[in-house]
N, C-alpha and C positions, 0 to 999 in steps of 0.2 A: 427285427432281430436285435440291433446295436439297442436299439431303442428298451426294448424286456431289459436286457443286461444292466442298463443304464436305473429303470427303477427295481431292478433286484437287488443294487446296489450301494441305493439311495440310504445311509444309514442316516440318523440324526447328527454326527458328529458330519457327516459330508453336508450335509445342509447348513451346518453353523462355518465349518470351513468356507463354504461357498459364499456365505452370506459377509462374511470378515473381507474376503478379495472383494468381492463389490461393494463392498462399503469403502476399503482400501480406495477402489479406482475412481470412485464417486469421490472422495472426500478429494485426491490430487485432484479430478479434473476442476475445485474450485481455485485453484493456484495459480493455472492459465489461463481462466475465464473473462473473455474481455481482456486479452492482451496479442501478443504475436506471437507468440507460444502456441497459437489451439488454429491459425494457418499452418505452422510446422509440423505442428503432428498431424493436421489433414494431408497436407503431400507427401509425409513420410508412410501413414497407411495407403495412402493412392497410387504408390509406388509399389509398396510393397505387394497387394492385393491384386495388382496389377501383372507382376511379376509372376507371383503363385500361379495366376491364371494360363498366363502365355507357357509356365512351365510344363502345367498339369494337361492344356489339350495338345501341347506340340510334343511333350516326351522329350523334353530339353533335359540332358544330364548334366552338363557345365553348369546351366545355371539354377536347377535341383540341387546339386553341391555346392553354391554361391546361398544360397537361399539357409541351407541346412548350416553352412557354417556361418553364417551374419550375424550370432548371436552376441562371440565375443564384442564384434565391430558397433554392436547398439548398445554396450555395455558400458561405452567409452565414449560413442558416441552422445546419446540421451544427457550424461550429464553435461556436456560440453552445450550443449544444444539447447536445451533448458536449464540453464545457469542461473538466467534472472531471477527466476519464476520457484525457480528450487531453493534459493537463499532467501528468497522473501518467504515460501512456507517452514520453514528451520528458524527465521526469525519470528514470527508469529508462534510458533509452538515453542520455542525458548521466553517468549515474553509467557505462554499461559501456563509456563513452568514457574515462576519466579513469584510463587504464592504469597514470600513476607515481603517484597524485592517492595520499595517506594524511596525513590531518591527525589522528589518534587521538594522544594524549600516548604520553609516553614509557613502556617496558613497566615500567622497576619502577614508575611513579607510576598504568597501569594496574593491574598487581597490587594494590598497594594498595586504589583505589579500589573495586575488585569484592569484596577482602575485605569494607572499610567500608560499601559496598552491600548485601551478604547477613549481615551479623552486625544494621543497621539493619533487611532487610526480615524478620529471624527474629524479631526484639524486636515489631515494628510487628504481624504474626501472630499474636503472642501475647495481646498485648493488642487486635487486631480492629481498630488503625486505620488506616483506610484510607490508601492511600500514590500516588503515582505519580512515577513517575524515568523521565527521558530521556536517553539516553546518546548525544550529537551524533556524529555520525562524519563521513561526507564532504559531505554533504548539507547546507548551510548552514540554523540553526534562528533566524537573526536576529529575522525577523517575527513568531515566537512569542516568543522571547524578550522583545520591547517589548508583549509584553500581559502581562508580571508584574512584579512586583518585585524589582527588582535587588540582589542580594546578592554577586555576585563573592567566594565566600568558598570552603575548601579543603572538599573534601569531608570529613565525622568522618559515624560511628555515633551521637553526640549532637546534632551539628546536620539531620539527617534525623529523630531523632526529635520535635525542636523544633518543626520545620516542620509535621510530618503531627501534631502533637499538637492534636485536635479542638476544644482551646477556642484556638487561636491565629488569626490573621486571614489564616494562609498557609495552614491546611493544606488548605482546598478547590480545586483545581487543580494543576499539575504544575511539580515543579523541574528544570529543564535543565541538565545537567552539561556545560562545553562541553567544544571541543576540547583547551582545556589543560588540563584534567582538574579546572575548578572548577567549582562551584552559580553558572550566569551569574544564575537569576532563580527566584523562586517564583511560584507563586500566575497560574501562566502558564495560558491559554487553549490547547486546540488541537482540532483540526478530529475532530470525530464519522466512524466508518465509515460506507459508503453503501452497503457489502456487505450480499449480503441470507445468506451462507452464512456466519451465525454460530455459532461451536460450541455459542454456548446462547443459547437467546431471550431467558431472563431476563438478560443479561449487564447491569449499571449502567452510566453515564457515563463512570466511570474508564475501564471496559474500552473500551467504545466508542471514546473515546478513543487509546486506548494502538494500537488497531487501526487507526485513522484515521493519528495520526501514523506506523503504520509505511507505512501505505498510497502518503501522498505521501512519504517520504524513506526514508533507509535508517538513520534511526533506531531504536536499541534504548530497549525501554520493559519496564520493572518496574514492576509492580500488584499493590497489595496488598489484597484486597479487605476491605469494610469490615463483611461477612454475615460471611463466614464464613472471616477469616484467611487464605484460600487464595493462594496468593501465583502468580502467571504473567507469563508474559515472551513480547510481540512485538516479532516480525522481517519485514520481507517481505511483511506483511499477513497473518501466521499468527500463531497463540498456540497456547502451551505452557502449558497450564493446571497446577494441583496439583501444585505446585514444594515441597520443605521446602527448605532451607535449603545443603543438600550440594550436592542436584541443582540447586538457583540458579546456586551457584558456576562447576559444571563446564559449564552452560551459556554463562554468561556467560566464559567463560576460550576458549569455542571460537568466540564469536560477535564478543566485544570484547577479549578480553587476548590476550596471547604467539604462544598457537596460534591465531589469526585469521587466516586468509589476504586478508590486505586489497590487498597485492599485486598481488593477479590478479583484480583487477574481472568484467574482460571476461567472463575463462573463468567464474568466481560465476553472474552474469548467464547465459549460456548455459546453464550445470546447471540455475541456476534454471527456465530455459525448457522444458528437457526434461524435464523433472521436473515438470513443470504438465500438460505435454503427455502426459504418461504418466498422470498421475493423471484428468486429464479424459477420456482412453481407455477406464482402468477403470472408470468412474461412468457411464460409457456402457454401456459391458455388463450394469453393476451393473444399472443402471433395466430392459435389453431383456429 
């Protein structure tokens, strides 16, 4: 009976509403995916479903009226609760807003700089110590910025070895290269990943790191790790691990120098999204 009602009712504008909410709850669940976000909202439904149930066969009316009125209390709750997870999609969709937005330096003073970053992270390799480089692009890095020391000084291949050099007072945390192509500060703090799909369990600080700041911005980060030399670079909340020195460059020349398509946010953003959606397709089949 509900069932008739339901396709007599089915008009085309109900099918495109219906299809916009699930497109809706499809597109957040990629916000929390692979974080501690998407355990919280499992014990928040397992609770909840839980609850309806114990309500519906016992004839419970306290907690029917607990149930019926929860809604304000999730309305207050949800954002407090996914806070991480909802600043980082507000900041992704604010960068695939920002259509003319390119604050990156100029290309020969990029070129430069990406030489001087991989001839530093080859040196830094060699001798196993540890590094971390932030390369600001649209995404303003202020607030980390003012958790290090300020240097405002040109980028060189000896002043990054200065810094990451193990007995100095900067080299444990990260130096932020800003938008005009200078070291704004060293010895900078920034925010750990909450991803749980990391390429490697044992990954250190640095790394965690470098993943975290790509997480909330669209900041590029170079890591040099401090085991075993190996040097990688994230983007976008990905890492490219077991970098030498060539393959740095040519990374960095597509993601930050000349050939960057910094231009075209929006369109970026979008690849980015199908490209997620694709690979979470495959990992689906993979598992069934």
């Amino acid at each position: 009976m509900e069932l008739g009602w339901v396709l007599d009712n089915l008009t085309p504008n109900a099918i495109i509403d219906i299809l916009l909410v699930g497109l809706l709850f499809f597109g957040l669940s990629f916000f929390i995916r692979g974080t501690q976000g998407v355990a919280l909202l499992r014990g928040v439904v397992f609770v909840l479903v839980g609850m309806i149930i114990v309500s519906s066969m016992f004839q419970l009316t306290a907690l029917s009226w607990l149930l019926n009125n929860s809604l304000y209390v999730l309305l207050v709750a949800i954002p407090v609760i996914f806070q991480p997870e909802l600043r980082r999609g507000l900041e992704r969709l604010g960068r695939a807003g920002a259509l003319l937005s390119n604050r990156q330096p100029a290309e020969s003073r990029r070129t430069k700089m990406i030489d001087d970053i991989c001839q530093a992270a080859e040196r830094l390799s060699e001798r196993r110590h540890g590094a971390l480089i932030v390369l600001e692009r649209n995404s303003s890095l202020q607030e980390y910025v003012r958790t290090g020391i300020t240097l405002d000084s040109e980028v060189s291949p000896q002043l990054l070895l200065t810094i990451f050099w193990p007995k100095t007072e900067l080299h444990d945390g990260a130096a932020i290269v800003d938008t005009n192509g200078r070291i704004a500060s060293a010895a900078c703090v920034l925010p750990l990943s909450a991803t749980r799909n990391l390429p490697n369990r044992k990954l250190g600080t640095r790394h965690r790191a470098a993943l975290g700041m790509s997480e909330v911005s669209d900041a590029i980060c170079v890591v040099v790790s401090e085991e075993t030399g190996r040097i990688s670079v994230t983007d976008g909340g990905r890492m490219i691990p077991r970098l030498d020195a060539k393959r740095l460059k040519t990374i960095l020349n597509a993601l930050y120098g000349a050939d960057s398509p910094t231009g075209s946010i929006p369109l970026n953003w979008i690849r980015e999204q199908v490209t997620s959606v694709r690979g979470y397709l495959e990992n689906g089949r993979k598992q069934t």
